[in-house]
C-alpha positions in Angstrom: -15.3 -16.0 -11.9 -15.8 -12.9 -14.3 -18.3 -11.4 -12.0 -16.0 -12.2 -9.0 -13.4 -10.2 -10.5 -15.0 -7.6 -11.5 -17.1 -6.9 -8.3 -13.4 -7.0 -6.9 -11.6 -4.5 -9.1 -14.8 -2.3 -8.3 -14.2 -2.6 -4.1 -11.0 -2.3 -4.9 -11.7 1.9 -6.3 -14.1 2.5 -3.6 -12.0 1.4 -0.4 -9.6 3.1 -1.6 -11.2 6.4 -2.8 -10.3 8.7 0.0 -11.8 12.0 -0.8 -9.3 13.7 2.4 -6.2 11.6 0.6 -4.4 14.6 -0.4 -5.8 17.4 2.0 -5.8 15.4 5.6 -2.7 17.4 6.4 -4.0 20.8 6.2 -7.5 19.7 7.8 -5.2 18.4 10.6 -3.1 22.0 10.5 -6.4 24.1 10.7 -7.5 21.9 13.6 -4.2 22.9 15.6 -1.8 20.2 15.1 1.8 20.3 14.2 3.2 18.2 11.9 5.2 16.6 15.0 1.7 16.0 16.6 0.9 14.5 12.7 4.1 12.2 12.8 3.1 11.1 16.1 -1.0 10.2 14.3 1.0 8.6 11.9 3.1 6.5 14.3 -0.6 5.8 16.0 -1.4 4.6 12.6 0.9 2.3 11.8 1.3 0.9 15.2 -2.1 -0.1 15.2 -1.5 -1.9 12.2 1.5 -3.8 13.2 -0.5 -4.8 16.3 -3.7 -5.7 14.7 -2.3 -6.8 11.3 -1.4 -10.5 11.8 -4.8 -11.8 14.0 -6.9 -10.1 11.2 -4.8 -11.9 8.6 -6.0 -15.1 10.9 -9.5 -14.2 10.6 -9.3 -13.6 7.5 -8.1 -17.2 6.8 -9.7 -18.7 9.3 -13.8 -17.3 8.3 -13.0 -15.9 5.0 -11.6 -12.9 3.0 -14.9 -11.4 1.8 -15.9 -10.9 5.8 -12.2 -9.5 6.5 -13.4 -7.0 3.2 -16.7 -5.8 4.5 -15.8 -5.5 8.0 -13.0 -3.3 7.7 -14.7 -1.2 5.1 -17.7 -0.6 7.4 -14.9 0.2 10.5 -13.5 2.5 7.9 -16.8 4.2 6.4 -18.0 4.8 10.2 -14.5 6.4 11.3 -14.4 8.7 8.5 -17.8 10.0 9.8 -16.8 10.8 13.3 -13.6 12.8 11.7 -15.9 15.7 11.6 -16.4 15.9 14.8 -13.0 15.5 16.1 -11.3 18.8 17.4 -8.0 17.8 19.6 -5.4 15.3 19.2 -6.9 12.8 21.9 -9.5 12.6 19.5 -7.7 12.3 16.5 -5.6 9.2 17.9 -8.9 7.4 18.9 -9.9 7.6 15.1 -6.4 6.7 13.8 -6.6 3.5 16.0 -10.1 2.8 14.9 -9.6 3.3 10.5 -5.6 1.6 11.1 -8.4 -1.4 12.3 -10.3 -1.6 9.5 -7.5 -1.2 7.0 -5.7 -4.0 8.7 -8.9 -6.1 7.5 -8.6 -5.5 4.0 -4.9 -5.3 4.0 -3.6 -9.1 3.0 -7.5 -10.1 2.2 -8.1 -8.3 -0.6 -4.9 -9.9 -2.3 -5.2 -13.0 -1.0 -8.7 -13.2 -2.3 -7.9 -12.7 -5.9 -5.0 -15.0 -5.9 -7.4 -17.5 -4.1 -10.4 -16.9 -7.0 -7.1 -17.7 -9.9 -5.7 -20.6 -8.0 -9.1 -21.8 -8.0 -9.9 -21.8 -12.1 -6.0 -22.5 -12.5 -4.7 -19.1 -13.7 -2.1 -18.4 -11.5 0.1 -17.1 -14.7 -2.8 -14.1 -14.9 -1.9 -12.8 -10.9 0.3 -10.1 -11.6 -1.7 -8.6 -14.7 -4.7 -9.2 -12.5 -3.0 -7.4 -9.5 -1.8 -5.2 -11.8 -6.0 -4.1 -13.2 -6.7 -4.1 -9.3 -4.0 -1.3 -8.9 -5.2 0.7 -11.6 -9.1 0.2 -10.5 -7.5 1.6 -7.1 -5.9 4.9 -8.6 -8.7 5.7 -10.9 -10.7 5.6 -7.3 -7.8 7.7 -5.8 -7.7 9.9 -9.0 -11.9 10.5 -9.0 -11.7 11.2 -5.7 -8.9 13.8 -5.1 -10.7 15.7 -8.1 -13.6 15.7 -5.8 -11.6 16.5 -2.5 -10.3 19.3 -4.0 -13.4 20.8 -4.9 -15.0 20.3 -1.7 -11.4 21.1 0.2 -12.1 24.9 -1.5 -15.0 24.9 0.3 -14.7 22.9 3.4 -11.8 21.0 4.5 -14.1 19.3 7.1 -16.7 17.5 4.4 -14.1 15.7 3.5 -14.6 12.9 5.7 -18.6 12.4 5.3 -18.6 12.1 1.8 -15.5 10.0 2.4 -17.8 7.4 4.7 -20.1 7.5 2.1 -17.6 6.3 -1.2 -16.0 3.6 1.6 -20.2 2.5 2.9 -20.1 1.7 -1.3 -17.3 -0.6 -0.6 -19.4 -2.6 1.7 -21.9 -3.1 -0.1 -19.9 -4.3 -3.1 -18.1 -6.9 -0.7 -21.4 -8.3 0.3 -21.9 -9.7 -3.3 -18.7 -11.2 -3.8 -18.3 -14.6 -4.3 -18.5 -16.3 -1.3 -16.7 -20.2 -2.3 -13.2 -18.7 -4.0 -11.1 -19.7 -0.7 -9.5 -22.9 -1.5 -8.3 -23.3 2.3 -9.3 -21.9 5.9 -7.4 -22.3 8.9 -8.1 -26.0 10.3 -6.4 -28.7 12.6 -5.2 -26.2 15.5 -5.7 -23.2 17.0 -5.0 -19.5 15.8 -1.8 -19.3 17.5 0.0 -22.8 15.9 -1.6 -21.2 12.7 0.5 -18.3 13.3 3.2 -20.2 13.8 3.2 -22.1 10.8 2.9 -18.9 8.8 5.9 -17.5 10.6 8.0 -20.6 10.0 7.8 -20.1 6.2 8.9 -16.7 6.5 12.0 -17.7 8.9 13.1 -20.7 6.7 12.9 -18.3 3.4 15.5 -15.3 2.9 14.0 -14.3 0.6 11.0 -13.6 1.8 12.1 -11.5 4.5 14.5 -9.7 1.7 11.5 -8.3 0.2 9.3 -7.6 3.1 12.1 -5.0 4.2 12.6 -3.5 0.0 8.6 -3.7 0.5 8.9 -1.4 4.2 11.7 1.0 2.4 9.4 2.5 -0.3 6.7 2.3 1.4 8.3 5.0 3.8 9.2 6.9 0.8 5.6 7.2 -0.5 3.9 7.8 3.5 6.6 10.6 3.4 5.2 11.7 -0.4 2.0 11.2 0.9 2.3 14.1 3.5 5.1 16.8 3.0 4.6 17.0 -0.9 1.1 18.8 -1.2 2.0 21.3 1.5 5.5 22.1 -0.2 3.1 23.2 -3.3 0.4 25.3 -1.5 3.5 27.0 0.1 4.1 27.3 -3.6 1.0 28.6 -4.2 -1.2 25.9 -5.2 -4.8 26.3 -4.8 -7.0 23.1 -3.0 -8.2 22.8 -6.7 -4.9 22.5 -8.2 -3.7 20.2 -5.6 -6.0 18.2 -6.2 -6.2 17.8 -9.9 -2.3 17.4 -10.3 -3.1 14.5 -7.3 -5.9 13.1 -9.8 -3.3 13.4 -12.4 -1.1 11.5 -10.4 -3.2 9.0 -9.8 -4.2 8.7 -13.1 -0.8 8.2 -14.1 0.0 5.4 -11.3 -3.1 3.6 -12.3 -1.6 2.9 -15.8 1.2 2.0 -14.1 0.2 -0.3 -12.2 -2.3 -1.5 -14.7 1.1 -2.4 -17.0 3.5 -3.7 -14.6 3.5 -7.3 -15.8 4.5 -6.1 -18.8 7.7 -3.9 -17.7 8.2 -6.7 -15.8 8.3 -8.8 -19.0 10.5 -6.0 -20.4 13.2 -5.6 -17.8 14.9 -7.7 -15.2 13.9 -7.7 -11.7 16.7 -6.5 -10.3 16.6 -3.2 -12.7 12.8 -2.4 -11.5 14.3 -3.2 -7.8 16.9 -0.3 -7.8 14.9 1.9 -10.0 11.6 2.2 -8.0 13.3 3.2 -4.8 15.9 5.5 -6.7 13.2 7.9 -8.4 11.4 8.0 -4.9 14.3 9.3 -3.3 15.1 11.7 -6.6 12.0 13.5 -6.3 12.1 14.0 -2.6 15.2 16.1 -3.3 13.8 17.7 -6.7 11.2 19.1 -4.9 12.8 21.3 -2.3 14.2 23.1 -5.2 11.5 22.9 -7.8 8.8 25.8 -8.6 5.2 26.1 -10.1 4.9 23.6 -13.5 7.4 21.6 -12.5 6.6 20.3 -8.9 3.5 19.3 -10.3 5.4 17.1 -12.6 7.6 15.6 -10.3 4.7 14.6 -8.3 3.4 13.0 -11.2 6.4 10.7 -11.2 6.4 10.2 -8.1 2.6 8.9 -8.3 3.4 6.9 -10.9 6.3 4.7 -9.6 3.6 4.4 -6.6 1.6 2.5 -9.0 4.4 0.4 -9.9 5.1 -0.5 -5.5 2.0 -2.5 -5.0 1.8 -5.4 -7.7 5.2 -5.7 -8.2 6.0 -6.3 -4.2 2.7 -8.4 -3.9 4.1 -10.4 -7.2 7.3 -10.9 -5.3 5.8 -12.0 -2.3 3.3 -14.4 -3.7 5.3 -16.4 -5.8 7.4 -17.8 -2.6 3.9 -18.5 0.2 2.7 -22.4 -0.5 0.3 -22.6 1.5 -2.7 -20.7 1.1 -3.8 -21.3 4.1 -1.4 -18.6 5.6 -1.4 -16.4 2.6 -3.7 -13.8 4.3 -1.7 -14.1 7.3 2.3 -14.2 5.4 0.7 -10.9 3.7 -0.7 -9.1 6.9 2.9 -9.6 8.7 4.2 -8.4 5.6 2.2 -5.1 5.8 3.0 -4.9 10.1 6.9 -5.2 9.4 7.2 -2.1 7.1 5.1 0.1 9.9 8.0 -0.3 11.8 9.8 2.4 9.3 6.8 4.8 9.9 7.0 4.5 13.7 10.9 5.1 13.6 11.2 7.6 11.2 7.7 10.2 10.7 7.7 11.9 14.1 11.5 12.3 13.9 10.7 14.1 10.1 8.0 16.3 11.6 10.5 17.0 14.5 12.9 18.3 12.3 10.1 20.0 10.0 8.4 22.0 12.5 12.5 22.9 14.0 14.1 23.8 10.7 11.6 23.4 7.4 10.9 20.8 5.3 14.4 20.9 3.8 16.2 18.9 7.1 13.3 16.0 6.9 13.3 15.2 3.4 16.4 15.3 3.5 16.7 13.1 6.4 14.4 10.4 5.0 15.9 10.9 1.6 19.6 10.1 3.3 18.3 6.7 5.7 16.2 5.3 2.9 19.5 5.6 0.2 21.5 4.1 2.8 19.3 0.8 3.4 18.7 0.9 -0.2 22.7 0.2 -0.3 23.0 -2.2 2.4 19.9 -4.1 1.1 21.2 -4.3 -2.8 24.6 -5.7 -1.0 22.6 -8.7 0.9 20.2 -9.2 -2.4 19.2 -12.9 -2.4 20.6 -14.8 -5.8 16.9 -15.8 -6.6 16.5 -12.0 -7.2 19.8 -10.6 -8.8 19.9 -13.1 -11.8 17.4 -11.6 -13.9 14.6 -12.0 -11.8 14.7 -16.1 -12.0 12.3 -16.1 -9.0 8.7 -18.0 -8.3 7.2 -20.6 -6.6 6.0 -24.0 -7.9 2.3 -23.1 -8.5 3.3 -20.9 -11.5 3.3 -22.8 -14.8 6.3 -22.4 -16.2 5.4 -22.0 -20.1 2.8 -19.1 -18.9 5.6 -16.8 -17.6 8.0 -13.9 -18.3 11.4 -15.6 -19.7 13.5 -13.8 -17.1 11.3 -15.1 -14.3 10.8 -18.9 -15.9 11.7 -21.3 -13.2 14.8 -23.8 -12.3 14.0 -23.8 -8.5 11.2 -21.7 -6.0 12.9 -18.8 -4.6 11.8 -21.0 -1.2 14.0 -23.6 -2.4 16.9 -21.8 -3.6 17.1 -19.8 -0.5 17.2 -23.0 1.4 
């Protein structure tokens, strides 16, 4: 189990180590695009994802999460690669289609693996501290890597994607020494499609699980939207590559520990504080950052990074706690991650629209205004399992093992129902 997690934590900082993280933008602006033309990549990206998202999450019930893992890292390691290459926006699409593809078959199989290997020894209680390590193991990836990227970026944006495939071929190879016998279930007694169906009707007869699939889709606008207009805001400010870098490193860093500590704010405060406070310093920064200079966008980002740290273990925790059967969880988690694409294929090319029209200022702004609005409507339809200090979790959980303001009377399933 020990080795299991750790070879885990270790995937987990090498798939996610993308050296062109914080610099893709401007290789994309030196090869000719727009940021339009980059909205439109990104809604490429994501519908990719939503298409491909849920029969991955089957295969990776159905023949295992540790194939789902190494498969989509080598689709990922090879796409990097051929980034070099690629000159015109035909090309560019092809590759977005091709490492959206490989994402989708880590995406839902990485978590559903470690919850899998706790389930299995019977510590459950230890998933959102464990989620929580995974998340920092990812940023310190992320944080390596953009010091890295920014190095090479002052030399050549292009290398950027070799040495990319390189960190992500790591990946693979980790994967293929993973433990092998920690899925406690695979998809049996019909076919793919009734198997999707079975993992759809949980979602449908739960509230709250649909709740915080579309909190889960709201922020993670917010941080696609950080991920791309924030660093060229600061070179217009006159940030070096370098400096972009590090203070993305820095960022990282400071989202790891976040993420690595979680459990413990989550201990500390109810969840319905950490629900209207994650979103609410996204939003904050996207507006502090049209008017900030020098020193201080470089700490905004930093808090910006670092409530991204929070997004992932504390949405995954939520989620979780209310799927039963881990025979779907892979799949539950991969429609999960297709739903919130839908925000990226609405919303990005409309915010590059208005950037390349009228500045930066109109599509921040824009996304800054939508996402407070659903953020409003959403706090107004909050399930009860989630605005009563946080009383919500599923059955598996022993209940002496847990946070007092998320200690059970019912499941959030059952409650909703």
């Amino acid at each position: 189990m020990a080795e299991t997690v750790r070879l885990y934590y270790l995937y987990r900082g090498l798939s996610s180590a993308f050296l062109f993280k914080a610099f893709i933008v401007f290789f994309y602006l030196e090869r000719g695009l727009t940021f339009s033309s980059i909205g439109i990549l990104q809604s490429i990206f994501a519908i990719t994802i939503m298409i491909f998202e849920v029969p991955t999450g089957i295969y990776s019930d159905k023949f295992g999460r540790k194939w789902a893992m190494a498969t989509g890292a080598l689709i990922m390691s090879a796409s990097s690669l051929c980034y070099y290459f690629a000159w015109n926006f035909a090309a560019f699409a092809f590759l977005e289609f091709f490492f959206a593809l490989g994402l989708t078959l880590t995406s839902g199989a990485d978590s559903a693996f470690l919850y899998d290997a706790l389930k299995r020894v019977k510590r459950l209680e230890s998933y959102p501290e464990m989620e929580g390590k995974a998340t920092f193991f990812k940023y310190s990836g992320i944080a390596i890597s953009s010091v890295i990227g920014g190095i090479i970026a002052s030399h050549n944006l292009a290398l950027l994607f070799p040495f990319t495939s390189i960190v992500i071929f790591s990946a693979f190879i980790v994967s293929r020494f993973m433990d092998r016998t920690n899925q406690l279930e695979s998809i049996k007694n019909g076919t793919q499609i009734f198997h999707f169906r079975r993992a759809a009707g949980e979602m449908r007869k739960s509230r709250s699980v649909w709740w915080v699939i579309l909190y889960s889709s709201m922020i993670f606008l917010l941080i696609r939207a950080s991920d791309t207009y924030l660093h060229p805001i600061m070179k217009g400010q006159g940030f070096s590559y370098f400096l972009i870098g590090l203070t993305a490193a820095g960022g990282a860093l400071v989202a790891a520990f976040a993420g690595r500590y979680t459990s413990y704010l989550m201990q500390k405060r109810s969840l319905f504080f950490l629900i209207c406070t994650i979103p609410l310093i996204l939003i904050s920064s996207f507006l502090l950052f049209l008017y900030g200079k020098g020193f201080a966008l470089a700490l905004i980002l930093l808090i910006n990074l670092g409530v991204q740290g929070i997004y992932s273990p504390f949405t995954k925790s939520l989620l979780n706690w209310q799927i039963h059967d881990s025979s779907i969880r892979a799949t539950v988690l991969s429609l999960e991650s297709s739903v919130k694409r839908i925000f990226i294929v609405a919303l990005m090319p409309v915010a590059g629209f208005l950037i390349d029209k009228n500045g930066f200022k109109s599509g921040l702004i824009m996304l800054a205004t939508v996402s407070l609005i659903f953020l409003v409507i959403l706090i107004m339809k909050i399930p009860t399992s989630l605005n009563q200090n946080g009383k919500n979790v599923v059955s598996d959980f022993p209940e002496s093992n847990f946070p007092e303001e998320i200690k059970k009377g019912k499941s959030a399933f059952e409650i909703s129902n």
